[in-house]
Structures are given as structure tokens and as C-alpha cells.
N, CA, C and O atoms as CSV, one atom per row, in Angstrom:
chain,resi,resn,atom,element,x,y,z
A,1,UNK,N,N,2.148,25.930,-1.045
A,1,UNK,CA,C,3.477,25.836,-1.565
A,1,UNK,C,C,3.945,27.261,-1.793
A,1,UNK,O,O,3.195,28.062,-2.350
A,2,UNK,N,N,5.326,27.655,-1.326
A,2,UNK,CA,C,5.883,29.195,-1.735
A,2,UNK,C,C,6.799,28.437,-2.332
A,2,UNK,O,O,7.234,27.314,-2.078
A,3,UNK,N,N,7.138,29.599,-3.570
A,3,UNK,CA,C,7.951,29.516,-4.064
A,3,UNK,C,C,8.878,31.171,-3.984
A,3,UNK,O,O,8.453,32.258,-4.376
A,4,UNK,N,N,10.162,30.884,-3.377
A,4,UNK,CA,C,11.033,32.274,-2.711
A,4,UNK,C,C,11.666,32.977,-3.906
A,4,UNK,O,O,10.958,32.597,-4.839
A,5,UNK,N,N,12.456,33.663,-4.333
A,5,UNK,CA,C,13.572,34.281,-4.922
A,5,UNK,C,C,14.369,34.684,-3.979
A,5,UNK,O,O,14.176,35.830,-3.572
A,6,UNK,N,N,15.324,33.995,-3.451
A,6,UNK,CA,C,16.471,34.245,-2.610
A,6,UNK,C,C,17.050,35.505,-2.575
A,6,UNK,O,O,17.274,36.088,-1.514
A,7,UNK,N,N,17.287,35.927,-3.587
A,7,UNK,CA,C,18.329,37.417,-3.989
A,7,UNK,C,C,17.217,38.679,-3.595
A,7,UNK,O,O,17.512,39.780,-3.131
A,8,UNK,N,N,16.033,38.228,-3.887
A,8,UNK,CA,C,15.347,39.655,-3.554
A,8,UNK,C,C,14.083,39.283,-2.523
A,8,UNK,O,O,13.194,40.134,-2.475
A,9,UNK,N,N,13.957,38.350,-1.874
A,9,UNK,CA,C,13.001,38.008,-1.342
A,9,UNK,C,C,11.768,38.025,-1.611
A,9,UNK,O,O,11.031,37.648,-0.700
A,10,UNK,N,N,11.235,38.379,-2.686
A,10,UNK,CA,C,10.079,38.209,-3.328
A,10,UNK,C,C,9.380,36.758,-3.174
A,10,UNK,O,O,10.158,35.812,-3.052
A,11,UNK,N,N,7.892,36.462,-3.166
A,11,UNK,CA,C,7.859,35.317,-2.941
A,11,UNK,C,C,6.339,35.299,-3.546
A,11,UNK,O,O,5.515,36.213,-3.561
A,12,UNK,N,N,6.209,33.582,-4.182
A,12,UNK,CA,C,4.324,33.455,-4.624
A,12,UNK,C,C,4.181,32.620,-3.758
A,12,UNK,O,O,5.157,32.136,-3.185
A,13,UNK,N,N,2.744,32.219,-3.435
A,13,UNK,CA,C,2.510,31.083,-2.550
A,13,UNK,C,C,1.159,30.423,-3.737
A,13,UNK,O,O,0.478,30.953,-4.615
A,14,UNK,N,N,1.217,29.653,-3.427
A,14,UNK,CA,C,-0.251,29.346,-4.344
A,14,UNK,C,C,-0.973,27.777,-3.068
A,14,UNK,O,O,-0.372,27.452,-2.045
A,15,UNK,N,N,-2.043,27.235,-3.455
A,15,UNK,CA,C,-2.273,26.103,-2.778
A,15,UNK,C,C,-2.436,25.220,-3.591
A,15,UNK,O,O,-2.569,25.502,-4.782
A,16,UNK,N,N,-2.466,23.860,-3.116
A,16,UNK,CA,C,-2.041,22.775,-4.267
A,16,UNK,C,C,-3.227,21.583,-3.229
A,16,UNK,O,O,-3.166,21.359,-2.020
A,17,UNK,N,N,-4.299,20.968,-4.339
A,17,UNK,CA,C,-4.688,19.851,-3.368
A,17,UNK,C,C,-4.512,18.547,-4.059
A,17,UNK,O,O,-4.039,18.415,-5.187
A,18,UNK,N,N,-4.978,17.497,-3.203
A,18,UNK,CA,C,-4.572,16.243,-3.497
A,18,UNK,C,C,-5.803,15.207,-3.467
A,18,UNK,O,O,-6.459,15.048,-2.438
A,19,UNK,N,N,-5.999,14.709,-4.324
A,19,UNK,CA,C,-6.848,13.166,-3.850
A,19,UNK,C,C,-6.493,12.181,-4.211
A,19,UNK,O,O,-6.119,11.772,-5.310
A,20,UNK,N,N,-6.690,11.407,-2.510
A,20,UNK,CA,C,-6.264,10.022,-3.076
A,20,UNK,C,C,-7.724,9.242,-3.375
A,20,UNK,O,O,-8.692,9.246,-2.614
A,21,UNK,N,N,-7.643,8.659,-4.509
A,21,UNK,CA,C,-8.583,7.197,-4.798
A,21,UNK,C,C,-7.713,6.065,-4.326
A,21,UNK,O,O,-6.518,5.960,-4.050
A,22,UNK,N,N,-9.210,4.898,-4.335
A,22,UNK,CA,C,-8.658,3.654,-4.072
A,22,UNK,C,C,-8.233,2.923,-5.134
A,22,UNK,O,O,-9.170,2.635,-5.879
A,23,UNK,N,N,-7.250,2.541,-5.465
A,23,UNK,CA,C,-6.811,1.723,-6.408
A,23,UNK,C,C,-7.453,0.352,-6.425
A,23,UNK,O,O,-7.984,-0.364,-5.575
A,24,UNK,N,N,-7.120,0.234,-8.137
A,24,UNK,CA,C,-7.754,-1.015,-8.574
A,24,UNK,C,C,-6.593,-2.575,-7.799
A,24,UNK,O,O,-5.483,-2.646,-7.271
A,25,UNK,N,N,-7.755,-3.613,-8.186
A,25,UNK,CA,C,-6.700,-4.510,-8.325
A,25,UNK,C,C,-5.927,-4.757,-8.839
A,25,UNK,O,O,-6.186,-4.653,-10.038
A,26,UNK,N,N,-4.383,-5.271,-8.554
A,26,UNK,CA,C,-2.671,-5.739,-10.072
A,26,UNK,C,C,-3.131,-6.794,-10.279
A,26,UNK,O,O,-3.309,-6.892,-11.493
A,27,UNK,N,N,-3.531,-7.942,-9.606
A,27,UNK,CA,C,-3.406,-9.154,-10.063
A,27,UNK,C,C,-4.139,-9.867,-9.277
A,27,UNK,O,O,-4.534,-9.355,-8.230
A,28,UNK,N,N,-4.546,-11.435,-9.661
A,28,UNK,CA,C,-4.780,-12.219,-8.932
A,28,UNK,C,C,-4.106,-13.235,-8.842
A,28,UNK,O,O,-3.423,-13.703,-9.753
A,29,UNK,N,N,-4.262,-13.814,-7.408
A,29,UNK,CA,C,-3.362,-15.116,-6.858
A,29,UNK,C,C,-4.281,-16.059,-6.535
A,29,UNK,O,O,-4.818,-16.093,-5.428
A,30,UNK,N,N,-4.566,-17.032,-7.640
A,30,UNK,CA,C,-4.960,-18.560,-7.376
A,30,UNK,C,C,-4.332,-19.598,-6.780
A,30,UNK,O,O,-3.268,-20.072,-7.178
A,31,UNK,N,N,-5.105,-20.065,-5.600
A,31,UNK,CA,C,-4.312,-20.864,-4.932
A,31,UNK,C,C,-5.356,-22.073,-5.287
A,31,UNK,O,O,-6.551,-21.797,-5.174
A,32,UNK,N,N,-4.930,-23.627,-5.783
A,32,UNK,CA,C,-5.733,-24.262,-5.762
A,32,UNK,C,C,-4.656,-25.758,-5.159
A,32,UNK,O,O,-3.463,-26.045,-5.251
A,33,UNK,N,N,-5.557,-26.235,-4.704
A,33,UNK,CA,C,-5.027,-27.733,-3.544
A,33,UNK,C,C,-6.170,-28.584,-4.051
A,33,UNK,O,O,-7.222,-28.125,-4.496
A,34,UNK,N,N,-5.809,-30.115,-3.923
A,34,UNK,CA,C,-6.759,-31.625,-3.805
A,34,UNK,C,C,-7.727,-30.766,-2.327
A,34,UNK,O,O,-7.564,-29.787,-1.598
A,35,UNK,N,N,-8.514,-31.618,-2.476
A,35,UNK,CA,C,-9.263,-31.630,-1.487
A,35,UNK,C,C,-8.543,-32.294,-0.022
A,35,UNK,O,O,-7.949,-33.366,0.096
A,36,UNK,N,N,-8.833,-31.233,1.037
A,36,UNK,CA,C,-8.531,-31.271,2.389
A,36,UNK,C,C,-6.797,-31.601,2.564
A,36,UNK,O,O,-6.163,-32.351,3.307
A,37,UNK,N,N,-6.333,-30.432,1.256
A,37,UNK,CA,C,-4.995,-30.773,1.895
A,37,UNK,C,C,-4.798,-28.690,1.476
A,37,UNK,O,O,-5.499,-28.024,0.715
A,38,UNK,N,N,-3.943,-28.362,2.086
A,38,UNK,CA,C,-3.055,-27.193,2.408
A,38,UNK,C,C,-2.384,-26.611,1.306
A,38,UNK,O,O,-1.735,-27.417,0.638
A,39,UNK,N,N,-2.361,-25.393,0.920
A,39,UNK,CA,C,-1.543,-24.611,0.008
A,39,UNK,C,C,-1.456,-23.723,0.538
A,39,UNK,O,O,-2.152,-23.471,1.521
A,40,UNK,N,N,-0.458,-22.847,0.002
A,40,UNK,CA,C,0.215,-21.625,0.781
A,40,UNK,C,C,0.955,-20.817,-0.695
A,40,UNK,O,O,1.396,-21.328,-1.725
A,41,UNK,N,N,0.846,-19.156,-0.204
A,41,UNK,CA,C,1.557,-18.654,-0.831
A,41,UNK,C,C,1.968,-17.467,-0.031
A,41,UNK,O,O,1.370,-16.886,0.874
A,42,UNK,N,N,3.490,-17.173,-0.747
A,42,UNK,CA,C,4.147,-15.707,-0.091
A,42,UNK,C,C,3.825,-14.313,-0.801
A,42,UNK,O,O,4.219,-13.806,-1.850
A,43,UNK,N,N,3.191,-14.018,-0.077
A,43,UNK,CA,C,3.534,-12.248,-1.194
A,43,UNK,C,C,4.508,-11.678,-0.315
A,43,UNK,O,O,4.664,-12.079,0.838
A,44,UNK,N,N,5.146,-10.778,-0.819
A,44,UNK,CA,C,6.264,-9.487,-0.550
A,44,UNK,C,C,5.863,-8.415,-0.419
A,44,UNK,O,O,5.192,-8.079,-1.394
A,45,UNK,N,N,5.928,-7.786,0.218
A,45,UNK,CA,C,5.710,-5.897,0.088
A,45,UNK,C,C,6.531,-5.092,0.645
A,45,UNK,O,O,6.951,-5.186,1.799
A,46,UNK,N,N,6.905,-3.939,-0.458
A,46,UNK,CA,C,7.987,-3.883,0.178
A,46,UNK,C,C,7.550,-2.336,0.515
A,46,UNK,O,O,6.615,-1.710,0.015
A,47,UNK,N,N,8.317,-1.979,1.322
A,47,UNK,CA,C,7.827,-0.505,1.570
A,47,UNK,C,C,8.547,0.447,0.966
A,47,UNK,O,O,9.629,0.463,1.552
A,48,UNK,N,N,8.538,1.463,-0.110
A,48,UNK,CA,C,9.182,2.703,-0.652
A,48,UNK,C,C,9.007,3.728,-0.151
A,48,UNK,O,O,9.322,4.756,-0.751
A,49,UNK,N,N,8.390,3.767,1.238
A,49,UNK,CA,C,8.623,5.312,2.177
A,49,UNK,C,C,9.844,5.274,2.963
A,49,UNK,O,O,10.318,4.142,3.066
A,50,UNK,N,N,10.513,6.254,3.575
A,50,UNK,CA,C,11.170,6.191,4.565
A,50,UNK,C,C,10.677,5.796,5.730
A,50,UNK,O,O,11.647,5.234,6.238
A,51,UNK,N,N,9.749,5.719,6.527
A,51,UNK,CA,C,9.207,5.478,7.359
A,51,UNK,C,C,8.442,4.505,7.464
A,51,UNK,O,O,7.631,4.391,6.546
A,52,UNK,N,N,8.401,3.560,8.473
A,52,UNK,CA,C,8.173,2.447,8.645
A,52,UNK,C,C,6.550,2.447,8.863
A,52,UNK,O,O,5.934,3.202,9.616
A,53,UNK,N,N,6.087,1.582,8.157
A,53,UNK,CA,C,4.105,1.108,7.797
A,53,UNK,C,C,3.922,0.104,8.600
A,53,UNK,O,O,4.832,-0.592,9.049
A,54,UNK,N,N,2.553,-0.053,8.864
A,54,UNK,CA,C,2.034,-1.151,8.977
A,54,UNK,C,C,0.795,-1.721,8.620
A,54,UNK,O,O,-0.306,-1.186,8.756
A,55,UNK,N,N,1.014,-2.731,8.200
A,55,UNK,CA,C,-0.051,-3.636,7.009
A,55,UNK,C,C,-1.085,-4.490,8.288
A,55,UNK,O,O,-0.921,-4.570,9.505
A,56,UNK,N,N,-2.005,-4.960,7.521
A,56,UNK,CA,C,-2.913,-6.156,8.109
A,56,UNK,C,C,-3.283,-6.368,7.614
A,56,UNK,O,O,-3.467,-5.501,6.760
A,57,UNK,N,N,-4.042,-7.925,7.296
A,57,UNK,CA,C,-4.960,-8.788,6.814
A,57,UNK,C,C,-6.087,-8.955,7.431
A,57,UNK,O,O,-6.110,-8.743,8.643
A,58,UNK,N,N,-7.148,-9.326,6.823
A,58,UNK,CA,C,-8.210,-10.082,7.712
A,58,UNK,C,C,-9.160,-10.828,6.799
A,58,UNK,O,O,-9.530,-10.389,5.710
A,59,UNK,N,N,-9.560,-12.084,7.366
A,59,UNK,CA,C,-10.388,-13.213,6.144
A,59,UNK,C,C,-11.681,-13.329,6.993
A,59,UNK,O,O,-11.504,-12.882,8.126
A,60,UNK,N,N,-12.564,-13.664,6.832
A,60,UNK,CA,C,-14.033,-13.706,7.424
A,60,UNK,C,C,-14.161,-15.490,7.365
A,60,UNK,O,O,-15.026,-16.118,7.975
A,61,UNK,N,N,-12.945,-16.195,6.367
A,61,UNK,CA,C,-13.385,-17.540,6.514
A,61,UNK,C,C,-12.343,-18.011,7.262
A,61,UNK,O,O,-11.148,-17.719,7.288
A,62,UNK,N,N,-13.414,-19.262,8.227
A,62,UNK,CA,C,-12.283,-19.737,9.253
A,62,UNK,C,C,-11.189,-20.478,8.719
A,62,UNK,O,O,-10.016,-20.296,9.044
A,63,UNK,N,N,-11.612,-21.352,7.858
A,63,UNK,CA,C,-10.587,-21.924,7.223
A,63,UNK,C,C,-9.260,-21.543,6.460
A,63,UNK,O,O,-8.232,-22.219,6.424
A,64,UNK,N,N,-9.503,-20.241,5.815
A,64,UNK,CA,C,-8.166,-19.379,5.710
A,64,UNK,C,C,-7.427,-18.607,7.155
A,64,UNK,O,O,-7.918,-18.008,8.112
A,65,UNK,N,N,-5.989,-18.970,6.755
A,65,UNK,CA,C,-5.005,-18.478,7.948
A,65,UNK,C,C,-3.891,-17.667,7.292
A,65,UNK,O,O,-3.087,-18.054,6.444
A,66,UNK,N,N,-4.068,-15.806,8.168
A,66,UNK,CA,C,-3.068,-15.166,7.573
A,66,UNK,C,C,-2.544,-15.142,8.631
A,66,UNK,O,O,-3.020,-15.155,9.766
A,67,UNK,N,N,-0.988,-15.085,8.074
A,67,UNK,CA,C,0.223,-15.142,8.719
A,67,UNK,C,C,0.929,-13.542,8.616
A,67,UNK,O,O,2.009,-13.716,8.050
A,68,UNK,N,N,0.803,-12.453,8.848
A,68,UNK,CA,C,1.495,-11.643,8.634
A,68,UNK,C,C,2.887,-11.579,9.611
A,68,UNK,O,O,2.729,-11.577,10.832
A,69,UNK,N,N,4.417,-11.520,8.961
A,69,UNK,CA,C,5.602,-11.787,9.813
A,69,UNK,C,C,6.384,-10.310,9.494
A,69,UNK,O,O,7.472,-10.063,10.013
């Protein structure tokens, strides 16, 4: 990072670092159904970058189905 003084051109630079950790879990989503019938839920995410992300899911059980749209 520099930081300038316009009027006299003088200038500092220093270095700046960053780490990211993995964040904890917000919440949990219980989904519970009768037996051998279907539930579903929506989550949202919304993106606060300018630039467009992309997400994925993946379940190891066959019986769960993600839908990412």
C-alpha cells in the first residue's frame, strides 16, 4: 500500500497481509418429512461483490437432491 502527498510527491509504502480463515457455521436448517415422502427447502445467497461467483453443492447421499438454479 503507498500512501502519496500529491503537492510534494513524497510518498510511504508499507505492506499489509491478510488471512483468510474458514468460517464457522450461522445456522442450521432442519428439514424433517413422514416417512418416504419429500421436503424441500430454499436458501438465498446473495452475492455482495461486484463480480459475478460461482457456488456448488455436493451430498455423498443418493437420496438427497441439490438443485442449484
Amino acid at each position: 500500500m503507498t500512501f502519496t502527498n500529491e503537492s510534494t510527491g513524497e510518498y510511504q509504502w508499507i505492506e499489509v497481509g491478510f488471512k483468510a480463515i474458514k468460517g464457522g457455521p450461522l445456522d442450521q436448517i432442519k428439514l424433517v418429512t413422514p416417512v418416504r415422502q419429500s421436503t424441500q427447502y430454499s436458501l438465498v445467497v446473495k452475492n455482495p461483490l461486484t463480480s459475478p461467483v460461482t457456488f456448488t453443492a455436493a451430498c455423498s447421499i443418493n437420496e438427497v437432491n441439490l438443485d442449484i438454479a
